[in-house]
N, C-alpha and C positions, 0 to 999 in steps of 0.2 A: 262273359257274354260274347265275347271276341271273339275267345277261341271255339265256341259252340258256335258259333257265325261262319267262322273258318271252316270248322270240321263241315258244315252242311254246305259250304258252297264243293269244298272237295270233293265229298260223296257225291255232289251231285256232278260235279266234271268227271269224277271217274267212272260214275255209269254210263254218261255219254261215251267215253271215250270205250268204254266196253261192250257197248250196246247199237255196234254199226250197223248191224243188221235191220234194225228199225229203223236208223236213221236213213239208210238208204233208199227205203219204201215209202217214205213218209215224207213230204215236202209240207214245209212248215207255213212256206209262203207260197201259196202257190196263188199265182196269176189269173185263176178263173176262175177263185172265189168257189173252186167244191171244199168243201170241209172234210178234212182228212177223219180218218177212224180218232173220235176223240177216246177211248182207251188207251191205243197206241200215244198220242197227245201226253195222256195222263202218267202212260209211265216213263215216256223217255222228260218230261219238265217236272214234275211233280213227285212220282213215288219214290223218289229216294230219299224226302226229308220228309212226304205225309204218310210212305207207306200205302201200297196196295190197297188196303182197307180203307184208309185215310185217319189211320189210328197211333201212326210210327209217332208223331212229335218228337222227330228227330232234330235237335238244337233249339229248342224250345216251338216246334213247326203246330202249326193250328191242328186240333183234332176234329178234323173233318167233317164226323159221321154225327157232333152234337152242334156243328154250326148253325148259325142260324143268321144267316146273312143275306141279304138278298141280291137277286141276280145284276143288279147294278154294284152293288158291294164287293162280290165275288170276281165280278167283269175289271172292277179296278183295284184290284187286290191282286190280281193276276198282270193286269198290265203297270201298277207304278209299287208293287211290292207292297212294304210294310214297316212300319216303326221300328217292328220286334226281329226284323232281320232278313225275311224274305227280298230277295231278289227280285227288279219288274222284270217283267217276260215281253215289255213291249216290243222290243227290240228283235226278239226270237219268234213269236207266235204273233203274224201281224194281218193274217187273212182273217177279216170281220166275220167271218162264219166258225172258223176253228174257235176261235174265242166264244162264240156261243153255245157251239157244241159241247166245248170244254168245260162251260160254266155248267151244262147242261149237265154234264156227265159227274162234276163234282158234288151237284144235290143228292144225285145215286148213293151217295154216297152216308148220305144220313140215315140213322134208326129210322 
């Protein structure tokens, strides 16, 4: 469990650190409370251990597309992580609008 803990925090620093191109256009905290493109949101936090679909369960990562969480569940799930190993995003994703967006965008994401 450790090392599939590991391996997903990796993947997921190495996409950032491969993925400047988004980070540069996309302010995460941004000061005026717009909500940045939560796609862009979705793949530079999220798709490297839920996968683009939201189907990857990469390190044992929740599958997405059969969740059934609700948007208060999703909203803190995002910001203080998870039991099963997820990371909190509070720290990185702290504009109250991207975080809705985002939650918004990860329902898209179900059947």
């Amino acid at each position: 469990m450790v090392l599939n803990n590991t391996l997903c925090i990796s993947l997921f620093l190495l996409l950032i650190a491969c993925n400047t191109d988004n980070q540069s256009t996309i302010d995460t905290n941004s000061k005026d409370n717009t909500p940045s493109n939560p796609k862009a949101l979705y793949a530079i936090h999220c798709d490297a251990c839920h996968g683009v679909d939201g189907k990857a369960g990469v390190s044992g990562a929740a599958n997405l597309s059969i969740s059934k969480l609700s948007d208060k569940e999703i909203e803190n799930t995002i910001l203080n992580g998870n039991e099963k190993g997820m990371m909190p995003f509070k720290d990185m994703i702290t504009n109250p609008k991207d975080i809705k967006s985002l939650v918004d965008y990860v329902k898209t994401l179900r059947k």
